[in-house]
C-alpha positions as CSV (number, residue, x, y, z in Angstrom):
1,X,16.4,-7.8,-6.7
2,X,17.9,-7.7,-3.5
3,X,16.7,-10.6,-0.7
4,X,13.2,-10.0,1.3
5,X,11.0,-11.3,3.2
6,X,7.7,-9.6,4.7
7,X,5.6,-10.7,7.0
8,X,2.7,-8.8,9.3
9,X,0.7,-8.9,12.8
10,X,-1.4,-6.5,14.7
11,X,0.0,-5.3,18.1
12,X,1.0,-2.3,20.0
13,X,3.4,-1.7,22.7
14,X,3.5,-5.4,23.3
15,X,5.1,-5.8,20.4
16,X,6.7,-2.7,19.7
17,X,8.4,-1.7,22.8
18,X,9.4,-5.3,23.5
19,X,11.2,-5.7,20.4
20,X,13.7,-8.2,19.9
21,X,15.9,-9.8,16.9
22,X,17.4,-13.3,18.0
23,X,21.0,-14.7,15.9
24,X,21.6,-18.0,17.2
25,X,19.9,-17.7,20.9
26,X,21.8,-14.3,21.0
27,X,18.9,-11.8,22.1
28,X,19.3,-8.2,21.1
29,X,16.6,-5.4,21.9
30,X,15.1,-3.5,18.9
31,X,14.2,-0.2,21.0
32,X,12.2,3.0,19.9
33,X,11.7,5.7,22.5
34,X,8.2,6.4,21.6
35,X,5.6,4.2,23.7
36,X,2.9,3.0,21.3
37,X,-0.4,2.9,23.5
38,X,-2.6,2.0,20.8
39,X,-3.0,-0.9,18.7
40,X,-1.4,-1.0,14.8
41,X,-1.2,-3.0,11.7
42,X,2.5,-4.0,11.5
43,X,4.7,-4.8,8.8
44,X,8.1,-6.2,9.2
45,X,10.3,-5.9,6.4
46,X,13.7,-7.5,6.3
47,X,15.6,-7.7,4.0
48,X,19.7,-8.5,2.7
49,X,21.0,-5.4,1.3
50,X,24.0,-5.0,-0.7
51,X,24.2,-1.4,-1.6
52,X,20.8,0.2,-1.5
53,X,17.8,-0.6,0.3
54,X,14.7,-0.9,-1.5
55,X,12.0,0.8,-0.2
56,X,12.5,4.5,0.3
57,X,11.6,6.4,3.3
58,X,8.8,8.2,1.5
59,X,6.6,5.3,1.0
60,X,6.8,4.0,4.2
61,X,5.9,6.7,6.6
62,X,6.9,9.0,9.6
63,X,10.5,7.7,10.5
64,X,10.2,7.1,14.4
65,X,13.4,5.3,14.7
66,X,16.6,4.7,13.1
67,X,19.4,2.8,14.6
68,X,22.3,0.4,14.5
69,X,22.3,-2.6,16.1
70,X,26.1,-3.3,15.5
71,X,27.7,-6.0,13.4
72,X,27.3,-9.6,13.6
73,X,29.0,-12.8,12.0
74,X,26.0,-14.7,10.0
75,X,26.0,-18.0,8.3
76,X,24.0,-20.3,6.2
77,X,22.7,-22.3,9.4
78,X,22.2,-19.2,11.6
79,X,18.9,-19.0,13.4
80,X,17.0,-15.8,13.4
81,X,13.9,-14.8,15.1
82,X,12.0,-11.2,15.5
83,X,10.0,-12.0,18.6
84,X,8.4,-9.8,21.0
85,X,8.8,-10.6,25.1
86,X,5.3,-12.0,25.3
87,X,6.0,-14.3,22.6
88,X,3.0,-12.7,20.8
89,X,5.2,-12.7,17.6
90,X,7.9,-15.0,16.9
91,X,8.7,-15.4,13.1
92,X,12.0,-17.4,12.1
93,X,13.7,-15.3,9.1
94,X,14.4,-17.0,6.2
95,X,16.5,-14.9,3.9
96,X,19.7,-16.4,2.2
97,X,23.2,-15.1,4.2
98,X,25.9,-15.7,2.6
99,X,28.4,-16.4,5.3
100,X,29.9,-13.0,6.7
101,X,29.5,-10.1,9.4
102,X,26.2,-8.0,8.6
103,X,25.9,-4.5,9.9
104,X,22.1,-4.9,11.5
105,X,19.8,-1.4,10.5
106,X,16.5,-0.6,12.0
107,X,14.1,1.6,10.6
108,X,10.6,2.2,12.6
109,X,8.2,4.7,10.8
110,X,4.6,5.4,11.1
111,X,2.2,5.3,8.4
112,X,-1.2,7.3,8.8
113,X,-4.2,8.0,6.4
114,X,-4.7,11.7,4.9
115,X,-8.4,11.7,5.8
116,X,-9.8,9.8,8.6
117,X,-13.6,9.0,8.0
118,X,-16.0,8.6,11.1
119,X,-17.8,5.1,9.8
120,X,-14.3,3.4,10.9
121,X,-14.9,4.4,14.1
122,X,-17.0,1.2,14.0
123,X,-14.1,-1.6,12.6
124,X,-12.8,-3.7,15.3
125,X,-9.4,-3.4,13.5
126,X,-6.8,-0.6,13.7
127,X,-6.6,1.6,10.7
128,X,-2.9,2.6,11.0
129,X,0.2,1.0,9.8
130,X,3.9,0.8,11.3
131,X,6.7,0.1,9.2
132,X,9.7,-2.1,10.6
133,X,12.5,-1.7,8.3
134,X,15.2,-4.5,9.6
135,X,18.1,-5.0,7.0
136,X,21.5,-7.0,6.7
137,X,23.9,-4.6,5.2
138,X,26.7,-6.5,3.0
139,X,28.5,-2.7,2.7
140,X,28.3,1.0,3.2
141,X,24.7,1.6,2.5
142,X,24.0,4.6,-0.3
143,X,21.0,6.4,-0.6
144,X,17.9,6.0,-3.7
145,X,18.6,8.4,-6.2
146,X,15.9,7.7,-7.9
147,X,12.5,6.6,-6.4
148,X,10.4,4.8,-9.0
149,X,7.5,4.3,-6.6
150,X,4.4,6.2,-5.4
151,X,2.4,5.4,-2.6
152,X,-0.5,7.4,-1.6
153,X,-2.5,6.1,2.0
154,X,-6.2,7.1,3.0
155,X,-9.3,5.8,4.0
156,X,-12.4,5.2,2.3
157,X,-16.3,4.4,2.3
158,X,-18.8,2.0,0.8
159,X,-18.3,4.1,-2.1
160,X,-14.4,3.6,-2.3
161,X,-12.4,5.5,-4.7
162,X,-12.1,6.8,-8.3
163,X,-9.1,7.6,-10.7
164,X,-9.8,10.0,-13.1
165,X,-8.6,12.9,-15.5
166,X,-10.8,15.4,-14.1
167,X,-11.0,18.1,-16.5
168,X,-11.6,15.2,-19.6
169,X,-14.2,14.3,-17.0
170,X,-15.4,17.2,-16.4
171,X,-16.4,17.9,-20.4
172,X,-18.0,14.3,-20.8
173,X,-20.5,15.4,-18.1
174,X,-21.1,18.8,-19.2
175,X,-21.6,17.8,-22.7
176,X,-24.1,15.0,-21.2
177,X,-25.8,17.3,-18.6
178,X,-24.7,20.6,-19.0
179,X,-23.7,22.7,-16.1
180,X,-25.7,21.4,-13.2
181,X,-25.7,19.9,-9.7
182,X,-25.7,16.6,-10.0
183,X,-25.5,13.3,-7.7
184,X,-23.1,11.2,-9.9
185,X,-23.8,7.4,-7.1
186,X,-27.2,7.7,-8.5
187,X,-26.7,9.0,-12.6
188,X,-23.5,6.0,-12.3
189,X,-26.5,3.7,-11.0
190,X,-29.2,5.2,-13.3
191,X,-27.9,5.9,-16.4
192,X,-24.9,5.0,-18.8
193,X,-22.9,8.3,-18.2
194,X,-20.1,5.5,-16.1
195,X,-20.0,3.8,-19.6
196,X,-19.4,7.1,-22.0
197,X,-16.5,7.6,-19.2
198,X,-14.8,4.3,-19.5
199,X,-15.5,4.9,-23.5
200,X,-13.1,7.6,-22.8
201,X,-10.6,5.9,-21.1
202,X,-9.9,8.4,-18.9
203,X,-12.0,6.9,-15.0
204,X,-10.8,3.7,-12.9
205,X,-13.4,2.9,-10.3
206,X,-13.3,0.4,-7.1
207,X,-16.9,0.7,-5.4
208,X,-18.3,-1.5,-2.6
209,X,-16.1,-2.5,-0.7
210,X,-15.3,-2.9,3.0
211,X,-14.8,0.9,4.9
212,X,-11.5,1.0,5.5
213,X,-7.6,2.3,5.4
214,X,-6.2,1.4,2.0
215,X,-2.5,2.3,0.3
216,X,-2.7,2.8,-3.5
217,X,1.2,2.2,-5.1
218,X,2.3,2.7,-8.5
219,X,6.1,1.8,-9.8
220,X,8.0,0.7,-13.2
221,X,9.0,-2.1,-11.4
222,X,6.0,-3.8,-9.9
223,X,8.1,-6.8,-9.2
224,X,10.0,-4.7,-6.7
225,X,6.9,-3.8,-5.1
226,X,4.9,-7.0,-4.2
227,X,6.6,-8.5,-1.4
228,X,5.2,-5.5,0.6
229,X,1.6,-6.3,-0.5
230,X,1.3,-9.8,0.4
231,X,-1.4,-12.2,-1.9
232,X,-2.8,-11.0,-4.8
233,X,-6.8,-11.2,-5.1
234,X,-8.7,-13.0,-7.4
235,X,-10.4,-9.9,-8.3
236,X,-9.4,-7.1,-10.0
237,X,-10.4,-3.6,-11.8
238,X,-9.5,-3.4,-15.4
239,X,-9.5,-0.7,-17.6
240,X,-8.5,1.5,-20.7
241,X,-6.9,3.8,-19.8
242,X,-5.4,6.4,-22.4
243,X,-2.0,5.8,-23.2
244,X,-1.3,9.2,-23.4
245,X,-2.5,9.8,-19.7
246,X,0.4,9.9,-17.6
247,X,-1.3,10.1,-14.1
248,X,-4.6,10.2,-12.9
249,X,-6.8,11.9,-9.7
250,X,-7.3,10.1,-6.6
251,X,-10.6,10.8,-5.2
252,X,-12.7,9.5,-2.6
253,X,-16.5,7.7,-4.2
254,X,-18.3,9.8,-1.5
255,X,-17.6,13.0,-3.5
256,X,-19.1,11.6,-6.5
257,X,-22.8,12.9,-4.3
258,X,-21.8,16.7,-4.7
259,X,-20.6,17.2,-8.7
260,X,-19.0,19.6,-9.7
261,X,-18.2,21.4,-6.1
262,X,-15.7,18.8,-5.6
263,X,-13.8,20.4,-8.7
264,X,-12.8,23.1,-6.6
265,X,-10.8,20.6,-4.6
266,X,-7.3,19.7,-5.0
267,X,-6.5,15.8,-5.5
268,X,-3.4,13.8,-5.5
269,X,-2.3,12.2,-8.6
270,X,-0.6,9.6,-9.2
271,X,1.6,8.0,-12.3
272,X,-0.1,5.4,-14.2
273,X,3.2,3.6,-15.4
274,X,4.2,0.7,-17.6
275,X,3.5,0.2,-21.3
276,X,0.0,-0.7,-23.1
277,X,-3.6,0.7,-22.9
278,X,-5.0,-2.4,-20.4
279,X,-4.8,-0.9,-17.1
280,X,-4.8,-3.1,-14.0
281,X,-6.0,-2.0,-10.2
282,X,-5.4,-4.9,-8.0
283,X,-6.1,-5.5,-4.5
284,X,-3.3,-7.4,-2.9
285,X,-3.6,-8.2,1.0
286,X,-0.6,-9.1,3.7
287,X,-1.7,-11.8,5.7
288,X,-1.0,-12.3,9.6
289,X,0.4,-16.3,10.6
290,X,-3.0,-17.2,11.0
291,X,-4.2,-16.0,7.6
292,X,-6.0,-13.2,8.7
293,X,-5.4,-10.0,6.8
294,X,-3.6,-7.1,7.8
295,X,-3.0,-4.5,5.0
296,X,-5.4,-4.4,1.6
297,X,-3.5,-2.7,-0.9
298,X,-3.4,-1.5,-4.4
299,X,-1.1,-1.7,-7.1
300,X,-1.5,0.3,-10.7
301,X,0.0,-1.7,-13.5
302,X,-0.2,-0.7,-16.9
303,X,0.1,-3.8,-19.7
304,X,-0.1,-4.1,-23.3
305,X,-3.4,-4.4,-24.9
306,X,-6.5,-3.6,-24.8
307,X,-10.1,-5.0,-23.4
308,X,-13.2,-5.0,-25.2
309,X,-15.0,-2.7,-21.8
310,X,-13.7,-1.9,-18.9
311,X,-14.5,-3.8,-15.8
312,X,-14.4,-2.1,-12.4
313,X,-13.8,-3.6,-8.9
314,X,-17.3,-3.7,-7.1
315,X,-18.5,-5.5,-4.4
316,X,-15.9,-7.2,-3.2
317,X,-14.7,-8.0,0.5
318,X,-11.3,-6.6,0.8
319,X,-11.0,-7.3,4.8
320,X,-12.3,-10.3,5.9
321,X,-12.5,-12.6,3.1
């Protein structure tokens, strides 16, 4: 795996229009014509590249910016620093150069939830993300043929979110309830229908938790994947999941209020990859220099074997913990 290191802040034209990348005192500006006027989550991404970068456009965002900053002689001892002019950030770099020029990239992108819910209206945090994507280029970079990750981004309520196979889900109910309206918080609170789902191995389910902005990543190589998220939680979701379920709905808990009208919808999927029936959804979060977190995420990780119930994320503080 190539060389990374990640690291995060909350800022906005401050930061990102007063840019800069420091080699040994030398100051260079990082610029993006666009003038940010409100405040972001940030993530900085640098990494060493040999070949190919890591992350692909496609789960990072809307690309804003994408520039050269020129080539520069690096050794073991050199000094780098991404600061901004108000000294707001200023994080020392601490990959591994071997010593030789680097051609310096810069990739800016903006990363924005499908759905925007009204209840965030009330977090006194920002809900979007921007993406700065600074690499060391050993050689001619070449394009991802293949992208092995999946990232979907949106926000959420209380009620959080649900993976599911939707029409397996859809017979359980029926044969349960038949075809009727149906409020499925208060039968998933009142009755064991949530249980005859995870029987079937076919419904993840993260409820309670903090109203927020949350990205949601699957990959066959989760390894590649966690320096972007940051610290792993101590709590998790675990599930069966059918191994012959390739990919599962995304869909937001508030919908489970208006079965089956939100049948009629169209959800995103998303792979559920790996090997095994035991099925992990961990919350991972990227944590500023003072320890406060930035970006809660999720990663999808199927593993061999299998659990004696399933045992969904609930109740949990996923922001301010």
């Amino acid at each position: 795996m190539n060389n990374i290191q990640v690291f995060a802040t909350r800022g906005g034209e401050n930061i990102l229009n007063n840019l800069f990348i420091s080699i040994d005192g030398k100051k260079i500006a990082i610029e993006c014509k666009q003038i940010f006027k409100k405040q972001y989550n940030i993530r900085f991404i640098t990494e060493i590249v040999n070949q190919t970068l890591s992350y692909p456009d496609e789960i990072l965002g809307n690309k804003l910016t994408d520039i050269s900053l020129g080539n520069f002689l690096i050794n073991r001892k050199s000094e780098l620093i991404v600061s901004s002019t108000d000294n707001s950030l200023n994080n020392n770099l601490k990959l591994e150069f071997t010593p030789k020029k680097y051609d310096i990239g810069i990739k800016i992108y903006e990363s924005n939830p499908i759905h925007y819910q009204g209840v965030l209206d009330a977090i006194p945090v920002p809900t979007e993300i921007i993406n700065v994507y600074i690499y060391f280029a050993e050689s001619e970079i070449k394009n991802i043929k293949t992208n092995t990750i999946q990232h979907f981004f949106d926000s959420y309520n209380h009620l959080g979110f649900f993976l599911t196979d939707l029409p397996r889900m859809k017979d359980v109910i029926e044969k349960e309830y038949g075809q009727k309206d149906l409020d499925l918080v208060h039968e998933f609170s009142n009755s064991e229908i949530i249980e005859k789902l995870f029987e079937e191995e076919i419904i993840m389910i993260v409820w309670g938790i903090n109203p927020y902005t949350y990205p949601i990543y699957s990959s066959q190589n989760t390894e590649l994947i966690k320096p972007l998220l940051g610290r792993k939680f101590e709590q998790e979701g675990i599930f069966n999941i059918d191994e012959n379920i390739n990919e599962l709905s995304i869909v937001p808990g508030y919908e489970l209020n208006n079965w089956p009208k939100f049948l009629e919808k169209e959800w995103p999927k998303i792979k559920i990859q790996g090997k095994g029936k035991k099925t992990h959804l961990t919350p991972f979060c990227l944590e500023d220099n003072d320890l406060e977190t930035v970006i809660t995420s999720f990663l999808i990780e199927r593993k061999e074997g299998d659990l004696e119930e399933s045992k969904p994320l609930v109740n949990v503080d996923l922001l301010y913990s």
